[in-house]
N, C-alpha and C positions, 0 to 999 in steps of 0.2 A: 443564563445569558440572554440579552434583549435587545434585539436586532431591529433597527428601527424603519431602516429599508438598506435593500440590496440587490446587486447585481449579480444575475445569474454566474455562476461559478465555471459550475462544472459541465463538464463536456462528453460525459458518459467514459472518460478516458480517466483511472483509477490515480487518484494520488499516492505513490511510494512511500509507506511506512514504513519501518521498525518495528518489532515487536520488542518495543525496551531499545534502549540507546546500544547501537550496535555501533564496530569500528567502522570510521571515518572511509576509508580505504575501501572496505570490504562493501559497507552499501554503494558507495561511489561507480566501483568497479563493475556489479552487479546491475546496478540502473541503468551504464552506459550502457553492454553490454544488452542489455532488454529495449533500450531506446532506440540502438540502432538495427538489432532486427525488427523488431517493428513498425523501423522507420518513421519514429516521432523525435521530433526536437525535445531535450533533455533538461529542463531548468531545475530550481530548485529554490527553496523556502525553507526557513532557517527557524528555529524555538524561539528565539527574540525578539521575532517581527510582532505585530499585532495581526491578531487573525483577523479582525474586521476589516481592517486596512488592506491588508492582502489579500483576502477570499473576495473582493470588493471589484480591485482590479481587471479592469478586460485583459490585461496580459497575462493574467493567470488562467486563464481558459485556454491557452495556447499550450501543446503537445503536452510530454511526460514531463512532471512535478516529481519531484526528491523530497519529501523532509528530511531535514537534517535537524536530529537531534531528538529528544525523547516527548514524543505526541503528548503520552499521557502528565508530564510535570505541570503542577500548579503553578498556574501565574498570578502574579504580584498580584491583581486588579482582580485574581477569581478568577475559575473556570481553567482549563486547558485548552490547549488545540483540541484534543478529539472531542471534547464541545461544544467547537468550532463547526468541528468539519458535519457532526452530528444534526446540527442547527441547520449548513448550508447541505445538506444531504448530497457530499462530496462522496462519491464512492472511490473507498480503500484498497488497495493490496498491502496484506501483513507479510513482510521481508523477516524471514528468519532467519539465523545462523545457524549452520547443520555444525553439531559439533562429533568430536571423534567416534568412529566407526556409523555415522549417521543417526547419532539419537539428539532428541531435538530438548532445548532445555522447556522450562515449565511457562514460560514468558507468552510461548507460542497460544497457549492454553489459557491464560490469564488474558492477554491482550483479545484475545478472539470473545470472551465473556466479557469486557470490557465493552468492545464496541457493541454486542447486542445490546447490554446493558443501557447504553446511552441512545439505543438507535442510530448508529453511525452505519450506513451501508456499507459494509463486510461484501469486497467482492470475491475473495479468498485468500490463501494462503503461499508465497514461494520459500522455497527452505535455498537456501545462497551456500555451495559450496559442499565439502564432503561427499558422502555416499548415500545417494539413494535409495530408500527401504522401502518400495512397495506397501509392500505388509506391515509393515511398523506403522506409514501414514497411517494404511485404510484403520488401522482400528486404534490410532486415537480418536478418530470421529471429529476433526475438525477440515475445514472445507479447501484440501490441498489442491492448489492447481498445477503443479510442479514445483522445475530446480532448475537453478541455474550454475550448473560445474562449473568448477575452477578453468580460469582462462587454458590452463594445458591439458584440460579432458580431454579423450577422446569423441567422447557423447555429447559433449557443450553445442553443436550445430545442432544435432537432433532435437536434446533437451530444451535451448531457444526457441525452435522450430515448433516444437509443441505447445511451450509455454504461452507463444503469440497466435495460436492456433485457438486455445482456451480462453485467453483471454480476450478476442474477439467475440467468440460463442458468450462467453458469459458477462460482457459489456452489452450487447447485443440483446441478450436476457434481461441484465437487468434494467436497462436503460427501458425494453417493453413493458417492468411492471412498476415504472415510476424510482428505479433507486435512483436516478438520478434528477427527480422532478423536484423543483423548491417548493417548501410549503410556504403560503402567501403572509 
């Protein structure tokens, strides 16, 4: 992809992916929910648009960013979004669905070697929903920063609470070793 000039993007504040095209509803739900404990205005950006055009925009540097729809699909014209994002060195959070009993499908694994693969700043991992396994994360070995429980957890304050806890710390981090700097 060949970017002929652009306007800085990103704001050290992680654009909302998918790992794989997740339900409508469920990332929806789960972004609000993360936007408003950590108190960022919630927009969102769509598989259709053009990234250039939109990664372009001063308004996209304003709070939390949604994609909607699957990063990694080939567009008509070449390239994908995660591309896109790779190019403007947008730093990522990969959105998973926890599915039954807390195990997570292979998506979470692929997309995570996906974005190293492109150099797309990976700022980590949220698993959206079910049961959280500790133990299970730590030893797939991919870089979880929590979960976001179902609106009628018990744990859903705590687990936001933490979520924007890390994700702070690790905005923080990476924005000091340049994830989020444009290359010229």
């Amino acid at each position: 992809m060949v970017v002929v000039s652009r306007t800085p993007m990103s704001t050290d504040v992680p654009l909302l992916v998918g790992a794989g095209p997740l339900p409508e509803l469920l990332m929806r739900e789960a972004s609000t929910a993360l936007s408003d404990r950590w108190g960022l205005e919630l927009s969102h950006i769509s598989e259709g648009e053009s990234p250039q055009e939109t990664l372009s925009k001063p308004s996209a540097q304003q709070g939390l960013i949604r994609f909607c729809g699957d990063v990694a699909r080939q567009r008509p014209e070449g390239g994908c979004w995660l591309d896109a994002l790779a190019d403007w060195r947008q730093p990522i959070l990969l959105m998973v669905a926890g599915g039954t009993g807390g195990d997570i499908a292979g998506s979470a694994a692929a997309y995570t070697a996906l974005c190293h693969q492109l150099g797309a700043p990976l700022i980590g991992l949220v698993q959206i929903g079910s049961q959280w396994n500790r133990l299970q994360r730590r030893r797939d070995g991919l870089p979880w920063m929590g979960w976001i429980p179902a609106a009628d957890a018990l744990e859903r304050e705590l687990a936001l609470d933490h979520l924007v806890q890390e994700l702070n710390r690790r905005c923080v981090t990476a924005a000091a070793k340049g994830a989020g700097a444009h290359q010229p």
